[in-house]
C-alpha positions as CSV (number, residue, x, y, z in Angstrom):
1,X,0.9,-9.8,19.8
2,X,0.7,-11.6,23.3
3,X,3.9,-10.2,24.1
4,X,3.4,-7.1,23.5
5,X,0.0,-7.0,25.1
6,X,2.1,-7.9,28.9
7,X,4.9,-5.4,27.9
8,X,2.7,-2.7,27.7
9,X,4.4,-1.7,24.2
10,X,1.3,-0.3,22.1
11,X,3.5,0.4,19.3
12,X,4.5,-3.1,18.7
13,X,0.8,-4.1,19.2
14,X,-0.4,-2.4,16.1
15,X,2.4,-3.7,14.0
16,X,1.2,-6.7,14.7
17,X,-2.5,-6.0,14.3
18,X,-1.5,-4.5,10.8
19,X,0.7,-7.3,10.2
20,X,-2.2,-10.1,10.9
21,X,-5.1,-8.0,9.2
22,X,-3.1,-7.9,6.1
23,X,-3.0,-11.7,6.6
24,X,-6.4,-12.4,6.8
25,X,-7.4,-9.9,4.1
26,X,-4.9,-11.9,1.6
27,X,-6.3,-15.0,2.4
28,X,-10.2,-13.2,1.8
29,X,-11.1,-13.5,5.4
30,X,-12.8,-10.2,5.4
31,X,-14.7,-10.9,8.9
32,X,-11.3,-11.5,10.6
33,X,-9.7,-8.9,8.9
34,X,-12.4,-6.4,10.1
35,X,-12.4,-7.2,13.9
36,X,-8.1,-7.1,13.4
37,X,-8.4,-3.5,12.0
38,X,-10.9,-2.8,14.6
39,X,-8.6,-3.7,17.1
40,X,-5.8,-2.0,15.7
41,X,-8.0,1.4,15.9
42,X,-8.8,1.5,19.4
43,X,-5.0,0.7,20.2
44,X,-4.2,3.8,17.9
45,X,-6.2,6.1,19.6
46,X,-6.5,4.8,23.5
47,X,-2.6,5.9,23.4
48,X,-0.7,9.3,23.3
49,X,0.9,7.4,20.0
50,X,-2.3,8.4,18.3
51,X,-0.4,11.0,16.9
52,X,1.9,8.1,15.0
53,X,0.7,9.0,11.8
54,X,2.7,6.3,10.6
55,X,0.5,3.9,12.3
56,X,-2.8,5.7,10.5
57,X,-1.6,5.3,7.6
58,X,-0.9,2.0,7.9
59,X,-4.5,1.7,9.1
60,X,-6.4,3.4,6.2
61,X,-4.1,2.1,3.6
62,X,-5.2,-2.0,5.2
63,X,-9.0,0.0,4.9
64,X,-8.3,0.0,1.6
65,X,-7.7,-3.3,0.9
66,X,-10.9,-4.3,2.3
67,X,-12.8,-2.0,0.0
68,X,-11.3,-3.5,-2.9
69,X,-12.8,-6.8,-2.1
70,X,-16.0,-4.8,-2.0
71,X,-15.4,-3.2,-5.3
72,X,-16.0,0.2,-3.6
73,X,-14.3,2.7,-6.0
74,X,-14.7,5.6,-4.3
75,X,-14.1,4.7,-1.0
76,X,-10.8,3.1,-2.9
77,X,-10.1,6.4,-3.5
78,X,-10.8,8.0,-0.8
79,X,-8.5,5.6,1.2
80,X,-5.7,6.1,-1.5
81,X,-5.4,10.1,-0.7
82,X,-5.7,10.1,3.0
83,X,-2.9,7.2,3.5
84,X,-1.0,9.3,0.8
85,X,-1.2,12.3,2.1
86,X,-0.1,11.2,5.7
87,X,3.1,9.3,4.4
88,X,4.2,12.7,2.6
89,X,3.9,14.5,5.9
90,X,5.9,11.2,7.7
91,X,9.7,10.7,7.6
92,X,10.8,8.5,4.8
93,X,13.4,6.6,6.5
94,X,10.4,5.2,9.2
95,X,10.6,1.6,8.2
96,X,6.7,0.8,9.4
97,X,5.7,3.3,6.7
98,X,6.9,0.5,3.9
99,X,3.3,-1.3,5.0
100,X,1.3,1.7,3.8
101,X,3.4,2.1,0.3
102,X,2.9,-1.8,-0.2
103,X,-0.7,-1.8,0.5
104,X,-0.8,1.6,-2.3
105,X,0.4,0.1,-4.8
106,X,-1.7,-2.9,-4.3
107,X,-4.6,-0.7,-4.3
108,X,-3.3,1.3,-7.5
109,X,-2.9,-2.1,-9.2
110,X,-6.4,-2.8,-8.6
111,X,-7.6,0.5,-9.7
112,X,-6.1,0.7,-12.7
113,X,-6.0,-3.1,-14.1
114,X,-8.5,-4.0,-13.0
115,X,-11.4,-1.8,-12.3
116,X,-9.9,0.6,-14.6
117,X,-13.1,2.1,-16.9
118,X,-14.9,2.0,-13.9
119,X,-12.4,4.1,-12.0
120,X,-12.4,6.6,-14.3
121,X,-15.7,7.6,-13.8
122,X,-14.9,8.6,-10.6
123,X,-11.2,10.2,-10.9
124,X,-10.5,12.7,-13.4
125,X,-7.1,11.7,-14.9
126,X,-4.8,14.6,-13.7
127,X,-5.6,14.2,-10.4
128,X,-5.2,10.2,-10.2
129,X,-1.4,11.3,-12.0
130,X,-0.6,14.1,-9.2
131,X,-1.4,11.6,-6.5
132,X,0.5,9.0,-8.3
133,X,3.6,11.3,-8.5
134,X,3.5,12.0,-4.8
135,X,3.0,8.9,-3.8
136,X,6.1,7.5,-6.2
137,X,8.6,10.7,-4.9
138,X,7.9,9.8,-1.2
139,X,8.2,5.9,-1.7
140,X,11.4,7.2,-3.7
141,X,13.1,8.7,-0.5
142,X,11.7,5.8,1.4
143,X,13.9,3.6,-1.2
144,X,17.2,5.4,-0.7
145,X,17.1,4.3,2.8
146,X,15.6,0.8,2.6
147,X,16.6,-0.6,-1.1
148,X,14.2,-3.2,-1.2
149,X,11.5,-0.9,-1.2
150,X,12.8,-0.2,-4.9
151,X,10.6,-3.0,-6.5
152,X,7.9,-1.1,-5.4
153,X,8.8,1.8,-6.9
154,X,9.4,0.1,-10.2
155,X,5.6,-1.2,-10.0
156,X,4.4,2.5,-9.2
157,X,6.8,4.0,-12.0
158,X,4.7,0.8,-14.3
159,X,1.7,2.0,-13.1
160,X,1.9,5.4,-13.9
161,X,2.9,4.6,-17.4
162,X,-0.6,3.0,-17.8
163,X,-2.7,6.0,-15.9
164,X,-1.1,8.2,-18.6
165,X,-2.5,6.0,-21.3
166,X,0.8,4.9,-22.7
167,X,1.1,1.3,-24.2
168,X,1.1,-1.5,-21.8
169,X,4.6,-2.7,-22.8
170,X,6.5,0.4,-21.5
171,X,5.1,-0.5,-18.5
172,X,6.2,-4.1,-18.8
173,X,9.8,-3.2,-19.4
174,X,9.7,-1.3,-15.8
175,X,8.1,-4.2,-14.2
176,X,10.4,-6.9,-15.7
177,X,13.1,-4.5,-14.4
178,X,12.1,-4.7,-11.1
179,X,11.5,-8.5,-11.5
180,X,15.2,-8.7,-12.2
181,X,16.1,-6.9,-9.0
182,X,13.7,-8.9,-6.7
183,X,14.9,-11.8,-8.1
184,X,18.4,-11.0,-7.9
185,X,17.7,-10.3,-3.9
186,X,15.4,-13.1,-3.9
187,X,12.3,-11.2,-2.6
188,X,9.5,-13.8,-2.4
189,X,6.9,-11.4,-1.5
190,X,7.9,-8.5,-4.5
191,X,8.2,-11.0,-6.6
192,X,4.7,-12.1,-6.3
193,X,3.7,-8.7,-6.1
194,X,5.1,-8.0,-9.6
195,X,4.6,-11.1,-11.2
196,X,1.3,-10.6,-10.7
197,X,0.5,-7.6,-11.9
198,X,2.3,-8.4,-15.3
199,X,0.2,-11.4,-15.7
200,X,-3.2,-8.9,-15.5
């Protein structure tokens, strides 16, 4: 971040805003987080890169995250639509964008395994399955450029499963499918990110 502060280079700045928010919001530092993403705001829009709608999506998509600590369902969902509907209008090969689809399907996992009775109070089913079908055909294109974005599709493709209602295990087979790939490519970070939601 220091480093990019004396270049001047505002785009690198925010990557590394993002990239330390997300930090502090794993590790449930939600004060931290906050002044991070606060930061990362004012360098989105005290540039002519304010435009980067990359970069906002990476910022509501992290806003996200910190309303799942809150248990804030709506505003969940709210956060879930605007980052999704700014990565369909980005191009799919823009590697930053992977932050925003990683930060989806975390929030999706949440929503759904978690808080799911509660969420559907708030989202009518076809719509939460529309979103969830943009969302996995843009991460889809993402993936043909970047293969290791494919685990994540695999969790989305899970995910959906369960949004429609189907049995848990048809989602498991997808997951443990893309637990084979992350494995096989010895991806740390996805295969956290799936083991975890299998255990829930």
């Amino acid at each position: 971040l220091q480093t990019s502060l004396l270049r001047g280079d505002i785009l690198s700045q925010i990557h590394s805003l993002a990239v330390q928010a997300s930090c502090h919001i794993a590790l449930g530092n939600q004060t931290k987080a906050c002044i991070k993403l606060d930061q990362m705001r004012l360098a989105i829009e005290s540039t002519e890169q304010s435009g980067d709608i990359v970069s906002c999506a990476v910022y509501l998509s992290l806003m996200g995250l910190v309303s799942v600590q809150h248990r804030d369902i709506k505003r969940i969902w709210n956060y879930i639509t605007k980052t999704k509907n700014l990565l369909i209008k980005a191009d799919p090969t823009t590697y930053f964008t992977f932050y925003a689809y990683m930060n989806l399907s975390d929030m999706l996992s949440w929503i759904l395994m978690i808080y799911g009775k509660e969420f559907e109070l708030e989202c009518p089913r076809d719509q939460l399955l529309a979103t969830m079908t943009e969302i996995s055909v843009s991460l889809s294109k993402f993936a043909s450029a970047f293969c290791f974005a494919k685990c994540r599709v695999y969790l989305i493709e899970g995910l959906s499963i369960v949004a429609q209602g189907s049995e848990i295990r048809k989602a498991l087979v997808i997951w443990n499918e893309g637990l084979e790939w992350a494995t096989k490519y010895n991806m740390e970070n996805e295969i956290e990110a799936l083991k975890r939601i299998i255990i829930k």
